[in-house]
N, C-alpha and C positions, 0 to 999 in steps of 0.2 A: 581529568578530562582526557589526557593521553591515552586510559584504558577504554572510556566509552569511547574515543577515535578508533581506535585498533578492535574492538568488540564488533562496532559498526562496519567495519568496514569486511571485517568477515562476514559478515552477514548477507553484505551487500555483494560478497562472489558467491557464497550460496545464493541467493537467490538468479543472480546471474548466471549462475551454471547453468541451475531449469529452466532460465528463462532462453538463453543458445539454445539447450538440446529438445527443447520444446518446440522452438522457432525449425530446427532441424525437420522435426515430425510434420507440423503443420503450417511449416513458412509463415506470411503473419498473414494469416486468413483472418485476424480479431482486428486487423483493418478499416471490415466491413462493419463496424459496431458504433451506432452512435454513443455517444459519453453517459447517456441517460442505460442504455443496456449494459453498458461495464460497470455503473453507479448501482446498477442491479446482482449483477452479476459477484460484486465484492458484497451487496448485502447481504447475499445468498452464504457468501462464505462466515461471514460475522454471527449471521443470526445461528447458522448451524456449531461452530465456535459456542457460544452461548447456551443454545441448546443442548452439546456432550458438559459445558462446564457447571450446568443446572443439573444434570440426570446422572453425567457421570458414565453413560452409554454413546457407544457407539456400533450401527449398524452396515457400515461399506470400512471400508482400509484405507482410509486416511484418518492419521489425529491430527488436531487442533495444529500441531508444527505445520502439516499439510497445507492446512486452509490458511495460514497467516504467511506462508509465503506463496500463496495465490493471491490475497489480498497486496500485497507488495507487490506483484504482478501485474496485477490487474492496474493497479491505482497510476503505475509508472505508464503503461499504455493508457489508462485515461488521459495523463498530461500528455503526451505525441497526438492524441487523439483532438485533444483540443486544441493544440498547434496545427498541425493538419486537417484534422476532417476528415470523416470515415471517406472509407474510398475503398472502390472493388479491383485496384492496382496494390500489388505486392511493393514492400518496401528492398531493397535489398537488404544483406544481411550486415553490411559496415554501417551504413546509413543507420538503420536499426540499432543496432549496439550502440554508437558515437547518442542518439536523441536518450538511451535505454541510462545512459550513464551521464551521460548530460542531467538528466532531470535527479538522477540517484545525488549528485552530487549538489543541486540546487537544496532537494533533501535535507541533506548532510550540512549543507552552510547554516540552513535555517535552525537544525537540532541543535549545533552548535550554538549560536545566538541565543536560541531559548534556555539551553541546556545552560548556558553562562550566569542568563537572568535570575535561571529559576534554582541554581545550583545543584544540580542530579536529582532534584525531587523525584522523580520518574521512578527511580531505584527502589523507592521504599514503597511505590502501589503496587499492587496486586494483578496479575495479568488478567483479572477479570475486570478490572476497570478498565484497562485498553480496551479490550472488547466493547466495553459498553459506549466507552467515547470514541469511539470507531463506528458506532449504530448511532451514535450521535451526529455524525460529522456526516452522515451518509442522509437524516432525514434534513437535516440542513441544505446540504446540496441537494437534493432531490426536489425541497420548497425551491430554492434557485432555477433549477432548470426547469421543474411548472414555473415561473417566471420569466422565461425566455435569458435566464441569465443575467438578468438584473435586479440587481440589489442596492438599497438605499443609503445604508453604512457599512453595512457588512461586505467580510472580504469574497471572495469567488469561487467559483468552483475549483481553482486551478490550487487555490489555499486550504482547502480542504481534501483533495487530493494529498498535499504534500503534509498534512497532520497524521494523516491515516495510515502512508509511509512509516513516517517518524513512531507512531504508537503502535504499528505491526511489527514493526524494528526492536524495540524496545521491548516488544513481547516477546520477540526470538533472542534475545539477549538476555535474557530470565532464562529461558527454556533452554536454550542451548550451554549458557553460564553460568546460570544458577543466582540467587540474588544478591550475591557482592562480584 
């Protein structure tokens, strides 16, 4: 468990770096996005994931690393987005990193806990199942939000954000580590 902390948590400053120098270029204009356009917006990145790992091609310059730390992007401003509320006011840049790291580490608690129950199972699938329970976890929440956000038994948009985390994490922990 000590390695996947320390794996994870590299991860979580890569994606942090692009997510600063990103904020840098276009401050957080993703603000203005309701949870339903960033719910789309990480589909876009999944389903295209899926598409080079079926074909094996790609036609613009990003790989799959690319898109899975968009989708890690994306999904962490989905959770601010649903605490807040889109809004066409800038966040600043402390405020922004403290909610950016805040939810990384709610993340992190949960992988934890699962990662305990389930004892590293994760290690031995295949990054093409992340992807695919990634496009899962996306038309789940998408039935949710056609529902105005409620749901019967099942957990919320906010739990399904932070799955998507955890399995685009766990992708990049393949890719960047290789699979032990």
């Amino acid at each position: 468990m000590d390695k996947t902390n320390q794996q994870f948590d590299k991860i979580i400053a890569l994606c942090r770096n692009i997510f600063m120098k990103k904020m840098k270029d276009y401050g957080t204009a993703w603000r203005i996005l309701r949870t339903n356009s960033i719910t789309d917006q990480i589909y876009i990145k999944a389903y295209r994931i899926r598409n080079i790992e079926k074909t094996g091609i790609t036609k613009i310059d990003e790989d799959i690393r690319s898109e899975f730390i968009g989708i890690i992007n994306y999904a962490i401003m989905g959770l601010i987005q649903l605490e807040l509320g889109p809004s066409e006011n800038e966040l600043s840049e402390n405020v922004t990193l403290e909610m950016y790291d805040r939810c990384f580490n709610t993340a992190k608690t949960l992988m934890q806990a699962k990662n305990h129950d389930y004892g590293e199972a994760w290690r031995n699938m295949r990054i093409n199942s992340y992807t695919d329970l990634i496009l899962m976890k996306l038309k789940r929440t998408k039935q949710i939000e056609d529902n105005q956000g409620k749901t019967l038994i099942s957990e919320g948009i906010d739990a399904n954000y932070l799955d998507i985390v955890n399995y685009a994490v766990f992708a990049m922990i393949k890719i960047e580590f290789g699979d032990n």
